[in-house]
C-alpha positions as CSV (number, residue, x, y, z in Angstrom):
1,X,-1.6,1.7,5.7
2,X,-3.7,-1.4,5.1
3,X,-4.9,-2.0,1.7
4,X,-8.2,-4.3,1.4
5,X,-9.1,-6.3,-1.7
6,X,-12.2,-7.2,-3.3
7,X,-13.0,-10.9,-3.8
8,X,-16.0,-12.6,-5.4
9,X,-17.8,-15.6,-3.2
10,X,-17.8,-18.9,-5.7
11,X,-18.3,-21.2,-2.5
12,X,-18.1,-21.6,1.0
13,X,-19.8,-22.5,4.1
14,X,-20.7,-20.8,7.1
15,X,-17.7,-20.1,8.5
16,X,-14.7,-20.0,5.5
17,X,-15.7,-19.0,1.8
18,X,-13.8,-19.9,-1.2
19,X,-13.3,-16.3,-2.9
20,X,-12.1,-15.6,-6.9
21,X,-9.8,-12.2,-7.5
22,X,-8.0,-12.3,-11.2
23,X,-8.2,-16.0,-11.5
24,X,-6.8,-17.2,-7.9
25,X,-8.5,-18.7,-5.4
26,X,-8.1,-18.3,-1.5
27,X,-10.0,-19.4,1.4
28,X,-11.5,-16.3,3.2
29,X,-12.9,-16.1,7.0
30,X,-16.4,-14.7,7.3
31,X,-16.2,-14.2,10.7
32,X,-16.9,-10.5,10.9
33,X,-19.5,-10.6,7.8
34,X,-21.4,-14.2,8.6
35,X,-22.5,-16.7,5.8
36,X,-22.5,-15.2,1.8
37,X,-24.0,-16.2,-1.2
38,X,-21.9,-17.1,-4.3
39,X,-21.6,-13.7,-6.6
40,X,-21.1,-11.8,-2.9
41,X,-18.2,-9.3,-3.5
42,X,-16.4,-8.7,-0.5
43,X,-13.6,-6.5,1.0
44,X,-11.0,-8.8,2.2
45,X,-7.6,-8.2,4.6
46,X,-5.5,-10.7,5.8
47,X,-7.7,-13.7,4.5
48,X,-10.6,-12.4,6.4
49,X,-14.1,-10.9,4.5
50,X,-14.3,-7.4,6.7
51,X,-17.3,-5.7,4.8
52,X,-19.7,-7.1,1.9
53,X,-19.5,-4.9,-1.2
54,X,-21.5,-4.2,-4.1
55,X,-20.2,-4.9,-7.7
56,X,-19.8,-1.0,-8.3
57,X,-17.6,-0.4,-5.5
58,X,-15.7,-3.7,-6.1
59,X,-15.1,-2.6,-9.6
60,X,-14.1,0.7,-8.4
61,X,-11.3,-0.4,-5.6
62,X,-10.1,-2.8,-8.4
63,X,-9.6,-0.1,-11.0
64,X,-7.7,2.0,-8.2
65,X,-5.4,-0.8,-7.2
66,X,-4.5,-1.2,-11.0
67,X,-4.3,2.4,-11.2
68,X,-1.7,2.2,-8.3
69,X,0.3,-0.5,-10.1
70,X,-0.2,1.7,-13.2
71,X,1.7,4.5,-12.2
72,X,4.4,3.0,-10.4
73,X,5.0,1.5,-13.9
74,X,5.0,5.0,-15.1
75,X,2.0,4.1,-17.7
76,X,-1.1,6.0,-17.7
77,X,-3.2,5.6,-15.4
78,X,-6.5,8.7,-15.4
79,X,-8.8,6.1,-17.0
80,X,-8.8,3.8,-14.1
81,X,-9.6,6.8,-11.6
82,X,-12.5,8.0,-13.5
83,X,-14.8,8.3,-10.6
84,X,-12.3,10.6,-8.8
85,X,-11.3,12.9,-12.0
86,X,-14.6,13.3,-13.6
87,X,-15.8,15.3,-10.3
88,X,-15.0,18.6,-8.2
89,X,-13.6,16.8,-4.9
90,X,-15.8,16.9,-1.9
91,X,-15.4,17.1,1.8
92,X,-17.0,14.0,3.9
93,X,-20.0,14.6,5.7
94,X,-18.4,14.7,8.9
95,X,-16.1,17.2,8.0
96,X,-18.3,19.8,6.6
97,X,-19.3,22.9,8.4
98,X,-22.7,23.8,7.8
């Protein structure tokens, strides 16, 4: 399983942008996204940008990862799924009969 993780654009240039997670700063390829403003959240793997996100979703994938690390700690960890535990779960579209 890969596991992406959302950056935030503070620089760059067309090809390579300089991206901000907790502090730490690593260059990221936008070769599959193209160009991106500063403030751009994006999904990164591998040092590469592979979608553009919004500031919801990167909040939400963040909260999830620490949520991950939370319960390997054994600590609680419900709060940081809030978006999952606060709903009835739901097929995906494309697996719905209708």
């Amino acid at each position: 399983m890969c596991i992406g993780i959302p950056m935030r654009v503070v620089a760059g240039n067309e090809f390579v942008a300089h991206c901000e997670r907790h502090g730490r700063i690593s260059s990221i390829s936008l070769m599959l996204v193209g160009p991106q403003p500063p403030g751009t959240y994006l999904l990164t793997h591998l040092a590469s940008a592979i979608r553009v996100l919004d500031a919801d979703e990167a909040r939400a994938i963040d909260n999830a990862l620490a949520g991950l690390a939370e319960a390997v700690e054994g600590r609680a960890f419900d709060a940081l799924f809030a978006d999952l535990t606060s709903r009835e779960p739901e097929l995906p579209p494309h697996l719905r009969s209708e």
